[in-house]
Short mmCIF file of the C-alpha atoms (twelve columns), coordinates in Angstrom:
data_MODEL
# 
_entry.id   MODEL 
# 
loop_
_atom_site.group_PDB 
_atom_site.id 
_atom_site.type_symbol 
_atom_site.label_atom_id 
_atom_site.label_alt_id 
_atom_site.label_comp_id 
_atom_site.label_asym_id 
_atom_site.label_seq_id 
_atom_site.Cartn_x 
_atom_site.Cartn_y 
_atom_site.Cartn_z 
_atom_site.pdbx_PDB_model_num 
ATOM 1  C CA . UNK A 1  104.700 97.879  84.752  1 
ATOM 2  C CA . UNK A 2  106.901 98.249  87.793  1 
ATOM 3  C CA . UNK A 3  107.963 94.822  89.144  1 
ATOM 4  C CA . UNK A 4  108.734 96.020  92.713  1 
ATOM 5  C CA . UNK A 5  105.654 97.723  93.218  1 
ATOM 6  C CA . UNK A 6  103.598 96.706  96.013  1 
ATOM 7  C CA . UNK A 7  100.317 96.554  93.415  1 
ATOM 8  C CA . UNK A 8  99.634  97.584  89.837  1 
ATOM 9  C CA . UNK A 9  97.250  100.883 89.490  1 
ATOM 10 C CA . UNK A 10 95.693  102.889 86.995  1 
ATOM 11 C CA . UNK A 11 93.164  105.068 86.522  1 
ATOM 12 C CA . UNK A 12 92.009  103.999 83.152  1 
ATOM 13 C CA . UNK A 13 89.145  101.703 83.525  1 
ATOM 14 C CA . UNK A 14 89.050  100.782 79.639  1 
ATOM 15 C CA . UNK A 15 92.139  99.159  80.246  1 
ATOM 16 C CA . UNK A 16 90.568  96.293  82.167  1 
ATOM 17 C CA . UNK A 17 89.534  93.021  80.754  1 
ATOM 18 C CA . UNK A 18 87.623  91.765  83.716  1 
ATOM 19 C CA . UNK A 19 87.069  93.840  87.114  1 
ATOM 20 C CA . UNK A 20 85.090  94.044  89.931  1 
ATOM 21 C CA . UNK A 21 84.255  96.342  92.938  1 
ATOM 22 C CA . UNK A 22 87.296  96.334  95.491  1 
ATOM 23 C CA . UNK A 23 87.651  98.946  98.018  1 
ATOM 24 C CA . UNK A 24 91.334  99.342  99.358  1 
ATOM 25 C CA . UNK A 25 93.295  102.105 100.871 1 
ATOM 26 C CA . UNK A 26 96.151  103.587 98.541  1 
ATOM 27 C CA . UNK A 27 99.045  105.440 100.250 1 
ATOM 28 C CA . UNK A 28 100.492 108.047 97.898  1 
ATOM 29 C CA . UNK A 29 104.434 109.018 98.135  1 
ATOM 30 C CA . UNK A 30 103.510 111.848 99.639  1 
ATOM 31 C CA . UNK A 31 101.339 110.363 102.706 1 
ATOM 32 C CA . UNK A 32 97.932  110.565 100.638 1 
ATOM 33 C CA . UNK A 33 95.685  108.056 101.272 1 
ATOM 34 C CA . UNK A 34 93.173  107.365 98.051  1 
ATOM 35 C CA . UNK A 35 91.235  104.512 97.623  1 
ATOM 36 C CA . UNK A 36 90.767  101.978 95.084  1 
ATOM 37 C CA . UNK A 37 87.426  101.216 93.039  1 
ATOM 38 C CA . UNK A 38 87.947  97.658  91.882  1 
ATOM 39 C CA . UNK A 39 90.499  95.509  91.359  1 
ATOM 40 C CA . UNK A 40 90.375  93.339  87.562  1 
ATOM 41 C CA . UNK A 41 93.436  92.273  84.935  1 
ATOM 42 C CA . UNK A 42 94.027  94.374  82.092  1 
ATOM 43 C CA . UNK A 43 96.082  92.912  79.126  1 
ATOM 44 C CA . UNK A 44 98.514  95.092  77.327  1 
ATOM 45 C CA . UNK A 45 101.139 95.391  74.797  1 
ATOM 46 C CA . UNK A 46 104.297 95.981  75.960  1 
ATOM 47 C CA . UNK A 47 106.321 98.329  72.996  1 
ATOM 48 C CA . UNK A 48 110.125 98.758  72.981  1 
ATOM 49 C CA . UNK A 49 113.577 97.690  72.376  1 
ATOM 50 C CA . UNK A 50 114.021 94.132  73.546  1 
ATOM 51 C CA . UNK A 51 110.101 93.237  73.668  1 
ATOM 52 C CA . UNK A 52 108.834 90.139  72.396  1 
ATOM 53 C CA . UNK A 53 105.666 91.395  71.253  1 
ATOM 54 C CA . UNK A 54 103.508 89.334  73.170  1 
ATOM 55 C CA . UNK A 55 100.708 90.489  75.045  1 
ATOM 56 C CA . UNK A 56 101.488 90.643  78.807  1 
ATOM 57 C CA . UNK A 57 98.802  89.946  81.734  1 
ATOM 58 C CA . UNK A 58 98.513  91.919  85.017  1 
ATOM 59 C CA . UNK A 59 96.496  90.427  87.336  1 
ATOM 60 C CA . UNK A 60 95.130  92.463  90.541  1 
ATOM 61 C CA . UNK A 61 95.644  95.256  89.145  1 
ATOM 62 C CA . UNK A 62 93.891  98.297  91.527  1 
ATOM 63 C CA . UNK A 63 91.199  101.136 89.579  1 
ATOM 64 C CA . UNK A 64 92.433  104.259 91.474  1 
ATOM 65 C CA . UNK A 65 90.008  106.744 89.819  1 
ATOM 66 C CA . UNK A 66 92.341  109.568 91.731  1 
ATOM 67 C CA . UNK A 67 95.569  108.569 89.720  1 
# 
């Protein structure tokens, strides 16, 4: 997860718990524009030194199939 990010992305749609279609322009670092397929909240594990082991929520998290 990276808190200053503008929005959450993946391409792995077996990540997400709940989702639905949500088209949205994606501007790479490079000036790439992608879009988005849907937009849902996955649920993860977060593993690590200083973790609490609970499982974390991300909510709006964007399906960029191009990631």
């Amino acid at each position: 997860a990276d808190t200053g990010a503008t929005a959450h992305m993946t391409s792995h749609r077996h990540w997400f718990h709940t989702y639905e279609p949500f088209v949205t322009p994606v501007r790479l670092a490079n000036g790439v524009v992608i879009y988005s397929a849907e937009v849902g909240f996955v649920l993860f594990e977060p593993e690590g030194d200083g973790v609490d082991g609970q499982p974390k929520e991300l909510t709006r998290v964007l399906h960029v199939t191009q990631l």
